[in-house]
MIDRENSE-152178 format. One record per residue (C-alpha): residue in one letter; x, y, z. Coordinates in steps of 0.05 Angstrom, whole numbers, padded with zeros to 5 digits. Layout:
BEGIN
('A',(X,Y,Z))
...
***
This chain:
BEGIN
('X',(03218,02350,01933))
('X',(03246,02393,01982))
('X',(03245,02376,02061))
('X',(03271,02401,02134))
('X',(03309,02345,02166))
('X',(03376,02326,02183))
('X',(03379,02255,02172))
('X',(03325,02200,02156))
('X',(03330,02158,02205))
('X',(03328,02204,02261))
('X',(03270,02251,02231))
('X',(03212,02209,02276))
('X',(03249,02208,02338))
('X',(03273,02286,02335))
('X',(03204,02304,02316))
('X',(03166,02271,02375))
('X',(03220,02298,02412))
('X',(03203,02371,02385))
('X',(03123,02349,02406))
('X',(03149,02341,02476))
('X',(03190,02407,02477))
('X',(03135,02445,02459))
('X',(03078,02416,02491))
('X',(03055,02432,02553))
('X',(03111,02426,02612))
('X',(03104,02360,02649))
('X',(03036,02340,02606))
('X',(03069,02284,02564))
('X',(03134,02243,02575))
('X',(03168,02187,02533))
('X',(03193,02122,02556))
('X',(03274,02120,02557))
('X',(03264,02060,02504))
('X',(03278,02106,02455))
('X',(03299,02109,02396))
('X',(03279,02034,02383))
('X',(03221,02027,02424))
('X',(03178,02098,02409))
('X',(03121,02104,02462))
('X',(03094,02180,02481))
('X',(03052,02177,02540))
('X',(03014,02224,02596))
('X',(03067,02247,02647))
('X',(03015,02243,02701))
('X',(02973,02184,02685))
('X',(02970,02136,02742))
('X',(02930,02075,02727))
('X',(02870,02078,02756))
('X',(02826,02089,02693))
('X',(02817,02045,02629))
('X',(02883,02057,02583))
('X',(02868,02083,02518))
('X',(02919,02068,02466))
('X',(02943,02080,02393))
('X',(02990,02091,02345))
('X',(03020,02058,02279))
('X',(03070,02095,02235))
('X',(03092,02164,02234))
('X',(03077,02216,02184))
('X',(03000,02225,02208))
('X',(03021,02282,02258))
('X',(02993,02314,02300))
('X',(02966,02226,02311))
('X',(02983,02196,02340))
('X',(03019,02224,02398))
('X',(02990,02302,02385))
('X',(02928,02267,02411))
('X',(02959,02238,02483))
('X',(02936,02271,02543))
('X',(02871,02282,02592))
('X',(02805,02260,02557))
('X',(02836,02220,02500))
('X',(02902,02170,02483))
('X',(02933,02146,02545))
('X',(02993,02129,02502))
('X',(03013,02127,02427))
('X',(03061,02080,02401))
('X',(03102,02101,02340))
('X',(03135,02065,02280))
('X',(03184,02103,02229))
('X',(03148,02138,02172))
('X',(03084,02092,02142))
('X',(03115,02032,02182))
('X',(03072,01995,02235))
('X',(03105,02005,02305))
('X',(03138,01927,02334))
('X',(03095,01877,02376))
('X',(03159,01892,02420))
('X',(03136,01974,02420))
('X',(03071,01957,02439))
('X',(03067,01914,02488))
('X',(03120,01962,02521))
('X',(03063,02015,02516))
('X',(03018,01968,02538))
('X',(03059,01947,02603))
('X',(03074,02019,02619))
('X',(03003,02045,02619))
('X',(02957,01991,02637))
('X',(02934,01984,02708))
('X',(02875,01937,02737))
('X',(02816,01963,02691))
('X',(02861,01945,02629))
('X',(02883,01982,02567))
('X',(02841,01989,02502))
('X',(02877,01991,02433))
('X',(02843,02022,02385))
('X',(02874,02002,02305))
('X',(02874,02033,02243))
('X',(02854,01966,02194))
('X',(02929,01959,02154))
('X',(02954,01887,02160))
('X',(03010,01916,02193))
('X',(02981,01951,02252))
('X',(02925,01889,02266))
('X',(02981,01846,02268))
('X',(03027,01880,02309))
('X',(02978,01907,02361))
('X',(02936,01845,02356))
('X',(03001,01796,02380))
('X',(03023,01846,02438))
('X',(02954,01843,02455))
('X',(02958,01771,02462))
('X',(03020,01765,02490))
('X',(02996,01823,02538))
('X',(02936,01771,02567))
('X',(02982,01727,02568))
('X',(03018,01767,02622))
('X',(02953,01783,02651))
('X',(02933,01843,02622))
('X',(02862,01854,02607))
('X',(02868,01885,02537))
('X',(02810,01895,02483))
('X',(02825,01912,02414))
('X',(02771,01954,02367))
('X',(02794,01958,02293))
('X',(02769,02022,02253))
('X',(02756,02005,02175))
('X',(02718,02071,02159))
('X',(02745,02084,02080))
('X',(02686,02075,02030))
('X',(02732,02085,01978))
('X',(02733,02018,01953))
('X',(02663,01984,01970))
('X',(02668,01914,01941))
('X',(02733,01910,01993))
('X',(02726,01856,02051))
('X',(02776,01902,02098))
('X',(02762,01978,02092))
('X',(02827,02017,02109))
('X',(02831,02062,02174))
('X',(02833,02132,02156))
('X',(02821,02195,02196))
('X',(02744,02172,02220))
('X',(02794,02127,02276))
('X',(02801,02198,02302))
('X',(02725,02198,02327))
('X',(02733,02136,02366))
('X',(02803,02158,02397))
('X',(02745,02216,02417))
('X',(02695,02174,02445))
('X',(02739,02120,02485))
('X',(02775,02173,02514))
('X',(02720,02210,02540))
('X',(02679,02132,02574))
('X',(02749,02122,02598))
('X',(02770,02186,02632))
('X',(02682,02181,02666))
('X',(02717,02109,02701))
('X',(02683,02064,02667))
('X',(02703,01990,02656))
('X',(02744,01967,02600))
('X',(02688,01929,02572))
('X',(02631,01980,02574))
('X',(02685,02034,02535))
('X',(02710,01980,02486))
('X',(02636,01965,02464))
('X',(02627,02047,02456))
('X',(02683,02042,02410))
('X',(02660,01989,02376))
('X',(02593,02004,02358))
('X',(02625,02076,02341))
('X',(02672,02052,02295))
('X',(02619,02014,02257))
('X',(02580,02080,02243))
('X',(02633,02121,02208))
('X',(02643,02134,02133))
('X',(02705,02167,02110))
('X',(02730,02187,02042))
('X',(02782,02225,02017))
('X',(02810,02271,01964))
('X',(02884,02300,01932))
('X',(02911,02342,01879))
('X',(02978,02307,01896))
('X',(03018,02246,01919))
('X',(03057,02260,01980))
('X',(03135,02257,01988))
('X',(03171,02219,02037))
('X',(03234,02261,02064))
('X',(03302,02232,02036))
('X',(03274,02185,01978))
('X',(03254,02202,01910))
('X',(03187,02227,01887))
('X',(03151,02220,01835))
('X',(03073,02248,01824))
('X',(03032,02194,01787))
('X',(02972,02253,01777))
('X',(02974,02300,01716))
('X',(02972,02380,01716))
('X',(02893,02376,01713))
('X',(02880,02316,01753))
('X',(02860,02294,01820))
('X',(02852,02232,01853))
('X',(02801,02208,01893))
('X',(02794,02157,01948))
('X',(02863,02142,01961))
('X',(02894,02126,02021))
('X',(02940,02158,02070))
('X',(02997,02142,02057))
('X',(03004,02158,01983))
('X',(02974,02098,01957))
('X',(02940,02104,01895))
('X',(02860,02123,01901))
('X',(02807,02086,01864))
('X',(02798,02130,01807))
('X',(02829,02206,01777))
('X',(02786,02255,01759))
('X',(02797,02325,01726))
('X',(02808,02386,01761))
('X',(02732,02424,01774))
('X',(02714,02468,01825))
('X',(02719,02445,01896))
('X',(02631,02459,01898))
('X',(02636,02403,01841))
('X',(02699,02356,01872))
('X',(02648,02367,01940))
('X',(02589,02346,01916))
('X',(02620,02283,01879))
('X',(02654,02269,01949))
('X',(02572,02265,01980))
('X',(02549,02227,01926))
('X',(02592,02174,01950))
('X',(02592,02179,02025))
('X',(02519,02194,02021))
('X',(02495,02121,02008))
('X',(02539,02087,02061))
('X',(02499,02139,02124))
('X',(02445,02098,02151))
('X',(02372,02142,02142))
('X',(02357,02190,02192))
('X',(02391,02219,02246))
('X',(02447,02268,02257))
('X',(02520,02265,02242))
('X',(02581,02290,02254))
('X',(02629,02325,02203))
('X',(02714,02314,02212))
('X',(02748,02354,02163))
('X',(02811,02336,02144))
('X',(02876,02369,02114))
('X',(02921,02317,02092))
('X',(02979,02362,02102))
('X',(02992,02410,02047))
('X',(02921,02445,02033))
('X',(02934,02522,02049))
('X',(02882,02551,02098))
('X',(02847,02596,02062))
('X',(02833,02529,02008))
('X',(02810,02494,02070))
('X',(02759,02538,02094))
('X',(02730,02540,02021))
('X',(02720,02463,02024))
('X',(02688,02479,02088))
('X',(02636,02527,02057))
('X',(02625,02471,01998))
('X',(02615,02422,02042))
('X',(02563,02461,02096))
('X',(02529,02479,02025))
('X',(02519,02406,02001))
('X',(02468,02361,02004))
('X',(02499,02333,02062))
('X',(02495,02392,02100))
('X',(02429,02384,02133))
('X',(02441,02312,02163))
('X',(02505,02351,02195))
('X',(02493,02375,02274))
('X',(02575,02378,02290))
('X',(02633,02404,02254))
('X',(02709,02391,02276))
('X',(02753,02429,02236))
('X',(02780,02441,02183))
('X',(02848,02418,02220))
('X',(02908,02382,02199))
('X',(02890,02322,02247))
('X',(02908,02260,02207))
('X',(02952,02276,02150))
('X',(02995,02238,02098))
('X',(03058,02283,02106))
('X',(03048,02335,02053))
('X',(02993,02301,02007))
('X',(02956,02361,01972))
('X',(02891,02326,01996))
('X',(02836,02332,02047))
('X',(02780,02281,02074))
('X',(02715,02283,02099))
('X',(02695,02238,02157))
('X',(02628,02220,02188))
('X',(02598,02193,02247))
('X',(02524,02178,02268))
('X',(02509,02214,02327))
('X',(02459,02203,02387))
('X',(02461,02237,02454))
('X',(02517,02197,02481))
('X',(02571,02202,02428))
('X',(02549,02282,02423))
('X',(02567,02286,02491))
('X',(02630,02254,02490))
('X',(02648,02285,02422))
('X',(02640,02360,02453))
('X',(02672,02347,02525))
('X',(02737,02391,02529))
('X',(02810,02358,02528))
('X',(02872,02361,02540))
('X',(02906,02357,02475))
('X',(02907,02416,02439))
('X',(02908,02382,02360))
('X',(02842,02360,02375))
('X',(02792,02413,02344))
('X',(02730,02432,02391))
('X',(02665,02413,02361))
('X',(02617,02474,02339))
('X',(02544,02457,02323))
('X',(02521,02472,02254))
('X',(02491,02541,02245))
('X',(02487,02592,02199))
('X',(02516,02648,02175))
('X',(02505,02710,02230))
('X',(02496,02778,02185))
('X',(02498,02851,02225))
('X',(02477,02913,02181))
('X',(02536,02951,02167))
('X',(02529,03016,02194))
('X',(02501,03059,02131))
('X',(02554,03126,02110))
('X',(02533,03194,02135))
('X',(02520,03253,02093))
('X',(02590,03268,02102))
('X',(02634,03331,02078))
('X',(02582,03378,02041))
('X',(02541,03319,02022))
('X',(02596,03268,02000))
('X',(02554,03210,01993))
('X',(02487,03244,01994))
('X',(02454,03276,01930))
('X',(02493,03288,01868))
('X',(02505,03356,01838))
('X',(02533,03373,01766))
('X',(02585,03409,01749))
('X',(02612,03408,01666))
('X',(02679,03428,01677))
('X',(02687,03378,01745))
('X',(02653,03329,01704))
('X',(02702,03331,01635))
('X',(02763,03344,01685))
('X',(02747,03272,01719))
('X',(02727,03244,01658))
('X',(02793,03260,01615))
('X',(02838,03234,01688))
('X',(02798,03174,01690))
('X',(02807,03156,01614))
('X',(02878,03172,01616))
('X',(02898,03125,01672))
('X',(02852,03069,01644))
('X',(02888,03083,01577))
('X',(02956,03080,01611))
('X',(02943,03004,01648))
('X',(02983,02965,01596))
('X',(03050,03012,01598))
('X',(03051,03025,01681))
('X',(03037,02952,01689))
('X',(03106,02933,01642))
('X',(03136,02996,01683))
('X',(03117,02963,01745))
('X',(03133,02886,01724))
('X',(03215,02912,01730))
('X',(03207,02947,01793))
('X',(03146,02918,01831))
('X',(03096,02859,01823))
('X',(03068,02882,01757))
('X',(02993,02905,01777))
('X',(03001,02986,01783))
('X',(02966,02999,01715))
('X',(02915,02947,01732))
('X',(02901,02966,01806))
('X',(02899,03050,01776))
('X',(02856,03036,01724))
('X',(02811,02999,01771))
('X',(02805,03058,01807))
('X',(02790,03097,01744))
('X',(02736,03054,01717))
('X',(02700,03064,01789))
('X',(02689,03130,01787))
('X',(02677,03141,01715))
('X',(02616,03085,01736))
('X',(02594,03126,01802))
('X',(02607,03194,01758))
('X',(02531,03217,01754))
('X',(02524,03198,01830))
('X',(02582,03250,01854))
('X',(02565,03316,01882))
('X',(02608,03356,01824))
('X',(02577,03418,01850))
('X',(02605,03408,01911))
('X',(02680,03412,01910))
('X',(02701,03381,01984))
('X',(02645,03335,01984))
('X',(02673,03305,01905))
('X',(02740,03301,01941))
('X',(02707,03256,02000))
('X',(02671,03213,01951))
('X',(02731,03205,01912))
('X',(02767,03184,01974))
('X',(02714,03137,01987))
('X',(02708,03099,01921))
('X',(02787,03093,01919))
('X',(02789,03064,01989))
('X',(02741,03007,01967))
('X',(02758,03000,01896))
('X',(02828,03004,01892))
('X',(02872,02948,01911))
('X',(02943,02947,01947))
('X',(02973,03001,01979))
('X',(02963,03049,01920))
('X',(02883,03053,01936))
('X',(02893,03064,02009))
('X',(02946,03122,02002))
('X',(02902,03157,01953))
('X',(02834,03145,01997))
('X',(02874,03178,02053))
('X',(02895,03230,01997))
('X',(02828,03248,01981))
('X',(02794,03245,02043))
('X',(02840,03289,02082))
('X',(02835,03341,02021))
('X',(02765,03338,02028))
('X',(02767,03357,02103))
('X',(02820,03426,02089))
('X',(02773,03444,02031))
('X',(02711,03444,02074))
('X',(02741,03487,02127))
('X',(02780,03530,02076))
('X',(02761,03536,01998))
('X',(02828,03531,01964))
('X',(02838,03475,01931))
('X',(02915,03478,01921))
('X',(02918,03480,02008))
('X',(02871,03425,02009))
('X',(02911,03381,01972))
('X',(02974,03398,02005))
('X',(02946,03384,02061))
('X',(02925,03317,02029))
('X',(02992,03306,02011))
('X',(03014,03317,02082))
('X',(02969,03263,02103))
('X',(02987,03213,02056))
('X',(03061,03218,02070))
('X',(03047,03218,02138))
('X',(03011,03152,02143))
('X',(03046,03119,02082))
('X',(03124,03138,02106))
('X',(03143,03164,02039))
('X',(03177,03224,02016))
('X',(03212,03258,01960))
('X',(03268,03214,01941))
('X',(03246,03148,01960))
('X',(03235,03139,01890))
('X',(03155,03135,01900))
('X',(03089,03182,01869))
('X',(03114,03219,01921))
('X',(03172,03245,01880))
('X',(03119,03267,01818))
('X',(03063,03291,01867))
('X',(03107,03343,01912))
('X',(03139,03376,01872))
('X',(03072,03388,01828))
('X',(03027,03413,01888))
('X',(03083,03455,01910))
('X',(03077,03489,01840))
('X',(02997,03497,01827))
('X',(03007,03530,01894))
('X',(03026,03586,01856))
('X',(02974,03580,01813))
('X',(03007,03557,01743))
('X',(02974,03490,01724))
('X',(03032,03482,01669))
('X',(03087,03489,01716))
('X',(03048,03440,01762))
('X',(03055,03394,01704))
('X',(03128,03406,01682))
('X',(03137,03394,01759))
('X',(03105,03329,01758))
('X',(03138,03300,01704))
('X',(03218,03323,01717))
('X',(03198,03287,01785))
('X',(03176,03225,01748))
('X',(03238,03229,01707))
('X',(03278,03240,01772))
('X',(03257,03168,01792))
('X',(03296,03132,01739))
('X',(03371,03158,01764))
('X',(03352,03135,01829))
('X',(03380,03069,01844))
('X',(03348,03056,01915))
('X',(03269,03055,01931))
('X',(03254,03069,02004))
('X',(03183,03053,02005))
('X',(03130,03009,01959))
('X',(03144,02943,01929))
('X',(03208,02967,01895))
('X',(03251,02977,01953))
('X',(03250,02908,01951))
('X',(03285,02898,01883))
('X',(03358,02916,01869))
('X',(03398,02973,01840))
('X',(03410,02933,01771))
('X',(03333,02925,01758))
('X',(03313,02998,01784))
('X',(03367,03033,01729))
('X',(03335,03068,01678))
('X',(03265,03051,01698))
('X',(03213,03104,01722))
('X',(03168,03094,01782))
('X',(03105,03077,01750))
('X',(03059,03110,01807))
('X',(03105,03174,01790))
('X',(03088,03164,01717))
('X',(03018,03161,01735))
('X',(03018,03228,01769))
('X',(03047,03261,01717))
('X',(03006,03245,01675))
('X',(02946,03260,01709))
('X',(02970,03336,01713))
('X',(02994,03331,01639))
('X',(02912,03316,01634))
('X',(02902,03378,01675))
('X',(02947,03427,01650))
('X',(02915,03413,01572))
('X',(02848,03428,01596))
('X',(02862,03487,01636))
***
């Protein structure tokens, strides 16, 4: 796979040096051990509180270090990518940071990390450091395991120890919070992919339609694959299993996850699956869905959860420094305001409908036509654009045709308005907005003035005014002018003859201006109409016949 780096043994150090250059000026500093000894600390801290520590390898960002600063890490101590920081690294952190009340480390449970922490914690008493150590184990991915792995739940207890030490309390009193916190989380996690360490080769173990689930964070394999399903099913599987590790009764609280590489958009869905399981009522606080302990780019999210009671709410909601850390917003539902409802409008446009046999056959026959014409303007429109004009048109078409008895027919400027209003909702892209603002403006010249060919000029006026095209940008544009110019005079069949030498015009023109096709080149715009152009003319080809 692709990455953005220069060379692989420099990408941890130039990316916590990045984190420094854009964090807030003089909030975090890094000791000049660098590059072998990797420690990111609080630029102002000066040792009169309990030191909260963390870290192990790199590739977790924003943790460890995205989490230093008031209210939560003291320090973070960082190996290369998946690699356990030195004993050597951490004691350093531990001697730079920890001042009479002591320093707590707080460990994700790899053997790597407990050992390393766990000897410069030794070797810090030995200096005469008071030091505690609390180890988070909070994967329930594998049950029958004797030692859980650390996974993003460690994130609540960074959280919580923070918060006891940053009130002054002692270093016993906020190791025991930890403690007792990391015994009441549950985490579990999910991925559509492995992830990819920059400068080695990868290789994806999981097939087109398979996930995997329970796996770890840093690309180890998870306890089982499962086939692709909706995320409401993936979800629900997800609570099946974290549901019988939560102790009965009482409140939680809900971390959500993104491993690295879920889009936004995906995450938010999760979100909404989750909030609509049947975990969702033993759920009082949300944080997330953030990136906040990832596995570089692992296609994958997990859901972490925490027992609450009145202290760890407290100290899970207080406000922090760091901005990776994701407020906590109680649970709540959905807030709905009416929309406000559509007024009568132009000569009734949206109020009562009104017949009219020739309006009625007129729309019927334009509709029909475009919806007959989807296949051929959507191949026109795959070698000049993204391929959708025939579908997004006849979209439009099968609208109206299924709001036909509810238009005002009788009522020429209030049919224009409605017409404007069902392509402005139904109608996707560009395409629908242009003609809403077509319609709509036509609709306003034909109820001051009743002549339709104006009105529409003047709708034309409008649209070319708000959508920046004109004739010769190789557009509708260049079918639609020179037609309206024509019915001006009166003669339908010249309006018709106009509109199509226009579309025609469109294929000797070898640079677009405006739409999706001024972003293709001269060799793929040869010889190809405009297939909004070709719409238009045929729409007055529909007009002229039944004139």
């Amino acid at each position: 796979m692709k990455h953005f780096f220069n060379r692989r043994e420099n990408i941890v150090t130039e990316a916590l040096d990045g984190l420094l250059l854009t964090s807030s000026s003089g909030r975090l500093a890094r000791l000049d051990s660098f590059p072998d000894i990797k420690v990111i600390l609080r630029a102002d801290w000066d040792k009169s509180k309990v030191a909260i520590i963390s870290g192990g390898g790199a590739g977790h960002e924003p943790s460890h270090a995205g989490f230093v600063g008031k209210g939560m890490l003291t320090a973070a101590v960082s190996g290369e990518i998946f690699a356990s920081p030195s004993v050597d690294a951490v004691l350093t952190a531990i001697r730079a940071v920890a001042g009479e009340k002591g320093a707590l480390l707080i460990v994700k449970n790899y053997t790597g990390d407990r050992l390393n922490f766990g000897l410069a914690a030794e070797k810090a008493r030995a200096e005469g450091f008071d030091v505690e150590m609390v180890i988070v184990a909070d994967d329930i991915a594998i049950p029958s395991i004797n030692q859980p792995r650390g996974v993003a739940g460690t994130l609540f207890v960074h959280k919580i120890a923070g918060y006891h030490a940053e009130r002054g309390e002692d270093l016993k009193t906020i190791a025991a919070h930890a403690a007792a916190a990391a015994g009441d989380i549950v985490s579990l996690g999910m991925s559509l992919s492995t992830c990819s360490v920059p400068g080695q080769a990868h290789e994806d173990r999981l097939g087109a339609d398979e996930g995997e689930l329970g796996l770890g964070i840093h690309g180890e394999p998870g306890v089982e694959r499962i086939t692709l399903q909706p995320v409401a099913d993936i979800v629900a599987t997800m609570v099946a299993r974290l549901s019988p590790a939560l102790r009965e009764g009482g409140n939680y609280a809900l971390l959500i996850n993104n491993l690295g590489a879920v889009p936004p958009l995906e995450m938010t869905v999760i979100a909404k699956a989750v909030l609509s399981s049947a975990l969702a009522d033993r759920i009082r606080l949300i944080i997330g869905p953030s990136p906040m302990m990832t596995a570089l780019n692992m296609n994958g999210f997990s859901l972490s959860l925490i027992r609450l009671d009145a202290v760890r709410e407290a100290a899970l909601t207080a406000a922090v420094e760091p901005h990776a850390w994701m407020p906590a917003v109680e649970r709540h539902e959905i807030r709905i305001i009416a929309a406000p409802r559509t007024s009568a409008g132009l000569n009734g446009a949206n109020g009562t409908a009104g017949e009219n046999d020739h309006n009625r056959r007129l729309i019927t026959a334009l509709c029909e036509h475009l919806i007959s014409q989807e296949s051929e303007l959507n191949r026109l429109d795959g070698r000049v654009g993204d391929g959708d004009t025939g579908s997004t048109v006849a979209s439009g078409a099968r609208s109206v045709l299924a709001r036909l008895d509810t238009l005002p027919l009788d009522r020429p400027a209030a049919t224009l308005a409605s017409l404007g209003d069902i392509l402005g909702t139904s109608m996707g892209g560009s395409s629908g907005v242009l003609l809403s603002i077509f319609f709509t403006a036509a609709a306003k010249a034909m109820a001051d003035k009743a002549d339709i060919s104006a009105a529409l000029l003047a709708g034309l006026d409008r649209m070319t005014f708000y959508g920046g095209a004109a004739v010769g940008d190789r557009t509708m544009v260049d079918a639609l002018s020179p037609a309206l110019q024509a019915l001006a005079s009166g003669d339908v069949a010249a309006a018709a003859r106009a509109a199509a030498a226009g579309a025609e015009s469109t294929k000797t023109m070898m640079k677009a201006r405006a739409g999706r096709a001024s972003y293709v080149g001269e060799r793929d715009l040869a010889g190809v109409a405009d297939p909004g152009a070709v719409a238009v003319a045929g729409a007055f080809g529909v007009v002229a016949s039944l004139a």
